[in-house]
DRENGUKE-88895 format. One record per residue (C-alpha): residue in three letters; x, z, y. Coordinates in nm, 2 decimals. Each point is the difference from the previous one (the first is absolute). Layout:
BEGIN
res, east, up, north
ALA, X, Z, Y
...
//
This chain:
BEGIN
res, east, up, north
UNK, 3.88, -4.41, 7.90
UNK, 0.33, -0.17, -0.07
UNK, 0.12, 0.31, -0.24
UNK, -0.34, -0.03, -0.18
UNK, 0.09, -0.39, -0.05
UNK, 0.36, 0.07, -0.12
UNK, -0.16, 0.27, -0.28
UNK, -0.17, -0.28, -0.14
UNK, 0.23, -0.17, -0.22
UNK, 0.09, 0.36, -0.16
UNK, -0.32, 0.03, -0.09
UNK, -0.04, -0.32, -0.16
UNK, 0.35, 0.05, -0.19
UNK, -0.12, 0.34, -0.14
UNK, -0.31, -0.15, -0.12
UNK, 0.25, -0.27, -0.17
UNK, 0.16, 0.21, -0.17
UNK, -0.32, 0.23, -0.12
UNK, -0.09, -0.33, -0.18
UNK, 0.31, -0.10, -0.13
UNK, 0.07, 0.31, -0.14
UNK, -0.39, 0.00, -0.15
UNK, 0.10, -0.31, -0.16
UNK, 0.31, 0.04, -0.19
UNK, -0.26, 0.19, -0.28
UNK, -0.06, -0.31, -0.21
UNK, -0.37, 0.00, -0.06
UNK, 0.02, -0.06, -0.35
UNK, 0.22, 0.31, -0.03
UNK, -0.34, 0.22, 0.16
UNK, -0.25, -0.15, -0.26
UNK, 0.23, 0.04, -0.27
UNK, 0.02, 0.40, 0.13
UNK, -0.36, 0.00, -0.04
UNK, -0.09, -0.21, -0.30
UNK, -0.01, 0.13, -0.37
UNK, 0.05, -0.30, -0.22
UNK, -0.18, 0.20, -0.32
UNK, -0.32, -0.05, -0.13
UNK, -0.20, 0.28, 0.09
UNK, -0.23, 0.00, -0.34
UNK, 0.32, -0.07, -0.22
UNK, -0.04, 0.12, -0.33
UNK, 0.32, 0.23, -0.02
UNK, 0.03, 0.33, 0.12
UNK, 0.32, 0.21, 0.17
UNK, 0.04, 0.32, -0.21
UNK, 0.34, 0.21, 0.04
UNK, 0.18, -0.32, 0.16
UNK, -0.06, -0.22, -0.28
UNK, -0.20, -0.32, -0.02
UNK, -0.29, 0.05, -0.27
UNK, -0.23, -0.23, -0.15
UNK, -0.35, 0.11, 0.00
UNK, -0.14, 0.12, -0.34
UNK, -0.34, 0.15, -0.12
UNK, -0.06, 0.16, -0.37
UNK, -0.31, -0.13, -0.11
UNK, -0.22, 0.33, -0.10
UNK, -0.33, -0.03, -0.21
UNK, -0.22, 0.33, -0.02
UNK, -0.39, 0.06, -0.01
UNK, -0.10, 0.06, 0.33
UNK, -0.23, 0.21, 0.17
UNK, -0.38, -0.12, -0.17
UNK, 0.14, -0.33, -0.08
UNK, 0.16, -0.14, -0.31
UNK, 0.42, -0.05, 0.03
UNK, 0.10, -0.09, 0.29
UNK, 0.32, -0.12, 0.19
UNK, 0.23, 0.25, 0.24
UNK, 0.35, -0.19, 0.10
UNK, 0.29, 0.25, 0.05
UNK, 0.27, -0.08, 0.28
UNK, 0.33, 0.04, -0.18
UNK, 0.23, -0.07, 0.29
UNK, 0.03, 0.39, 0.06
UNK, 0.01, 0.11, -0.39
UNK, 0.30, 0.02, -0.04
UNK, 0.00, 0.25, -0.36
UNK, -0.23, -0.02, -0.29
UNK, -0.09, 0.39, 0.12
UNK, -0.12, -0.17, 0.32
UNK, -0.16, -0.25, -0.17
UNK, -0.21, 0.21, -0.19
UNK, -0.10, 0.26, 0.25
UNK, -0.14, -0.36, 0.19
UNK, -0.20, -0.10, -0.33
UNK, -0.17, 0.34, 0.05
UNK, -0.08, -0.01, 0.31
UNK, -0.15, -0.39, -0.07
UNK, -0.18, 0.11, -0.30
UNK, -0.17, 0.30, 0.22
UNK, -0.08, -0.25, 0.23
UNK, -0.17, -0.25, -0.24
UNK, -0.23, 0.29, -0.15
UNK, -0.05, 0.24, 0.29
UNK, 0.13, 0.34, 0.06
UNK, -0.33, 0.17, -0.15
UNK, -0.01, -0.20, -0.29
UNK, 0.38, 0.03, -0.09
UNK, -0.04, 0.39, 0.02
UNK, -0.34, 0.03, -0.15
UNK, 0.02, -0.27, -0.25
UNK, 0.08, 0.10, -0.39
UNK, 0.22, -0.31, -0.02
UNK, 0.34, -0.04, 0.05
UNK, 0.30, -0.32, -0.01
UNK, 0.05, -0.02, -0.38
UNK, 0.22, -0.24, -0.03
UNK, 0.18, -0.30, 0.29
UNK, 0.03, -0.37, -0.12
UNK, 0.18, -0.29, 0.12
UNK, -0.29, -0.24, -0.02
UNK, -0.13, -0.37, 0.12
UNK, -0.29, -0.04, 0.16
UNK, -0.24, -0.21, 0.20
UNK, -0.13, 0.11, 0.34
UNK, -0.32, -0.07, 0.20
UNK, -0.17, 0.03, 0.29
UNK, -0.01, 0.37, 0.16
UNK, 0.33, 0.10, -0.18
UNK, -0.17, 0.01, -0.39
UNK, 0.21, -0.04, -0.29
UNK, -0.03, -0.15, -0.32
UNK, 0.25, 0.14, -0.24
UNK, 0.12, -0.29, -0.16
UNK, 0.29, 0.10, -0.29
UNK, 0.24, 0.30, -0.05
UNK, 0.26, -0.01, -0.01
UNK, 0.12, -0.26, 0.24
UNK, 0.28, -0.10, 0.19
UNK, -0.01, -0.28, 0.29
UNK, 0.17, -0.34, -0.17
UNK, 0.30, -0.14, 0.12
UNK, -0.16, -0.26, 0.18
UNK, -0.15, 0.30, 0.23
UNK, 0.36, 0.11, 0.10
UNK, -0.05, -0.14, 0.35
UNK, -0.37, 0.20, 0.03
UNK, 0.13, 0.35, -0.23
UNK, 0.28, 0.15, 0.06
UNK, 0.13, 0.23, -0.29
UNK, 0.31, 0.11, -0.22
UNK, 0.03, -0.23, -0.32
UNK, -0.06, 0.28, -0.28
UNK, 0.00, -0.16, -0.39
UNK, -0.29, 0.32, -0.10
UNK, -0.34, -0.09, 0.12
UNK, -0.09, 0.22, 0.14
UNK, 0.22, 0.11, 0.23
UNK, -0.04, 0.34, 0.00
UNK, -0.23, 0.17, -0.32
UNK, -0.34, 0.08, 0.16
UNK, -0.01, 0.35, -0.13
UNK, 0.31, 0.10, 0.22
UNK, -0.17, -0.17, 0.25
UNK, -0.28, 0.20, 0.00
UNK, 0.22, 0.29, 0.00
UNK, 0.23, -0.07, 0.28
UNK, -0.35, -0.07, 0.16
UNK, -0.10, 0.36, -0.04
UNK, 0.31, 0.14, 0.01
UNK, 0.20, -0.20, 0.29
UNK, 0.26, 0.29, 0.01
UNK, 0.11, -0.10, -0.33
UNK, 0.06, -0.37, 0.12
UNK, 0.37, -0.13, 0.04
UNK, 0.10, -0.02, 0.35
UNK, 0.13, -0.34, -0.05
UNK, -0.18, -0.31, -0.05
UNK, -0.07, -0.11, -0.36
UNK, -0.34, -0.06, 0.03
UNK, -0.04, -0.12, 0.33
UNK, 0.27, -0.27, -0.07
UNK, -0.16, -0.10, -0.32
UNK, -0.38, 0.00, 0.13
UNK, -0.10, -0.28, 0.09
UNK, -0.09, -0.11, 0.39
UNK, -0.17, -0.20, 0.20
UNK, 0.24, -0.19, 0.22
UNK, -0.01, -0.11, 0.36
UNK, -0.41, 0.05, 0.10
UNK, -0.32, 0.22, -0.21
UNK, -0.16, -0.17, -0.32
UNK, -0.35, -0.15, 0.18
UNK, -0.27, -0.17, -0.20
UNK, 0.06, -0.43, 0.00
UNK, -0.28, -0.10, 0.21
UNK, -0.02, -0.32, -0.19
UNK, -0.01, 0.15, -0.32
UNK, -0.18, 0.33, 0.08
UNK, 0.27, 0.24, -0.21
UNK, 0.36, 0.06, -0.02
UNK, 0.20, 0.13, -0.28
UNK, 0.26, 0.27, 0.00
UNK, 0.24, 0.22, -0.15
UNK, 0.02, 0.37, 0.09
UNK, -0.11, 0.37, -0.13
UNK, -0.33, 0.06, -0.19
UNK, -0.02, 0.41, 0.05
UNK, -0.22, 0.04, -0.28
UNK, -0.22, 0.33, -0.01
UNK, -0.03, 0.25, -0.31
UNK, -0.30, 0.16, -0.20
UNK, -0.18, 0.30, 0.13
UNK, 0.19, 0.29, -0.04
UNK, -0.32, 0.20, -0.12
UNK, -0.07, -0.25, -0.24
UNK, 0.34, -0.03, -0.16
UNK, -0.03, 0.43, -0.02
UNK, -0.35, 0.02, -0.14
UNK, 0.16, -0.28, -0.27
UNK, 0.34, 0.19, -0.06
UNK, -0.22, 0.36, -0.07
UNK, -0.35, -0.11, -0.10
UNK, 0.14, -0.33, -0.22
UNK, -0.34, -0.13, 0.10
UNK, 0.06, -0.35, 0.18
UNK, -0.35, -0.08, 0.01
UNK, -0.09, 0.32, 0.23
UNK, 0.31, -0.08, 0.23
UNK, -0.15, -0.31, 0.14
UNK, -0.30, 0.17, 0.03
UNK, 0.15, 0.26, 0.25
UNK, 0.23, -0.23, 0.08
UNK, -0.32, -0.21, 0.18
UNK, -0.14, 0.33, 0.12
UNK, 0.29, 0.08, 0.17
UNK, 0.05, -0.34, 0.24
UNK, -0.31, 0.00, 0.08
UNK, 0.00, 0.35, 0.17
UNK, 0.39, -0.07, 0.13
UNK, -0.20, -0.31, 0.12
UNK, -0.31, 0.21, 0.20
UNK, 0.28, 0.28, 0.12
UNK, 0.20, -0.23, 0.14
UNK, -0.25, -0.22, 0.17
UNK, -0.15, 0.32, 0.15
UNK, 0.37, 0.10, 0.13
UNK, 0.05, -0.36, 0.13
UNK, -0.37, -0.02, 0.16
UNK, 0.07, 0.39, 0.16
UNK, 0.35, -0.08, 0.12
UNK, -0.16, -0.35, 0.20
//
């Protein structure tokens, strides 16, 4: 009984020290260990090391059976205008629809830097080509200063569009397009619209047309099969999309 006694205050000094040692971490020292100071929905992304602002080109295209319509592309990881225009491709399929870019007769004629004004459900209103964003947009559009508008010639556009192997693997155009800065282009609420400045990829004629033109020199009967023609592209392709579910 009496050793028991005398075992007691070793006990208690262990449990001392157990506490003192538990102690000497500063409490502030574990929250900071546990704490991220950084905005989780900051609008700047963390490519290659480097702190980038977030940036969308602003893309117009007709869209799948609706009039032209708004896609915005994510420029943080295009880093090359050959990048940039394998991504316009891959928005513009997704605008029209895979059957409908394969089957259609139409094809991206020509790429414009254009204004426009956008509404509900992501439908633009072309506005005026060429455009730039003003300077007093420098804090919305973020763009290399250029003293040609546009930027970049619409016809090599359309090219490079086609063609991205033949694009330069540095950055001309995507430094001198202009982007939307910091957060997407939404529609005002108060006002109901929103302008902005991005692509128009503008479609061409019918390519049957143009050849019955070129070899029959009779315009009149091109538009004629030229009608003819959409229609059925129309009823094939709404009877591939209908089978396919």
């Amino acid at each position: 009984m009496r050793g028991t006694i005398q075992n007691v205050p070793g006990t208690f000094q262990h449990i001392s020290e157990d506490r003192t040692s538990t102690n000497n971490h500063h409490p502030l020292e574990q929250r900071s260990q546990a704490y991220d100071p950084r905005p989780q929905n900051a609008s700047h992304t963390i490519i290659g090391g480097c702190d980038t602002e977030s940036r969308w080109l602003l893309v117009c295209a007709k869209g799948k059976k609706r009039p032209t319509t708004l896609s915005q592309l994510d420029m943080c990881a295009t880093p090359s205008d050959k990048e940039l225009f394998m991504e316009l491709k891959k928005a513009y399929v997704g605008l029209r629809g895979r059957w409908t870019h394969i089957l259609s007769l139409k094809k991206v004629q020509s790429i414009r830097f254009v204004q426009f004004e956008l509404h509900i459900r992501d439908l633009v209103d072309i506005r005026k080509v060429p455009d730039m964003p003003p300077e007093t947009k420098k804090d919305e559009y973020l763009y290399q200063p250029y003293d040609l508008v546009p930027p970049v010639g619409e016809n090599l556009m359309a090219h490079l569009f086609h063609h991205p192997e033949d694009a330069n693997d540095t950055s001309i155009t995507c430094l001198r397009a202009p982007k939307k800065r910091k957060v997407k282009l939404t529609v005002c609420p108060r006002q109901g619209t929103s302008v902005g400045w991005g692509v128009h990829l503008v479609e061409g004629s019918l390519v049957f047309g143009i050849c019955w033109t070129v070899f029959r020199h009779d315009v009149q009967g091109a538009f004629s099969v030229a009608a003819y023609m959409v229609t059925l592209i129309g009823t094939v392709v709404g009877t591939l999309q209908a089978g396919l579910g």
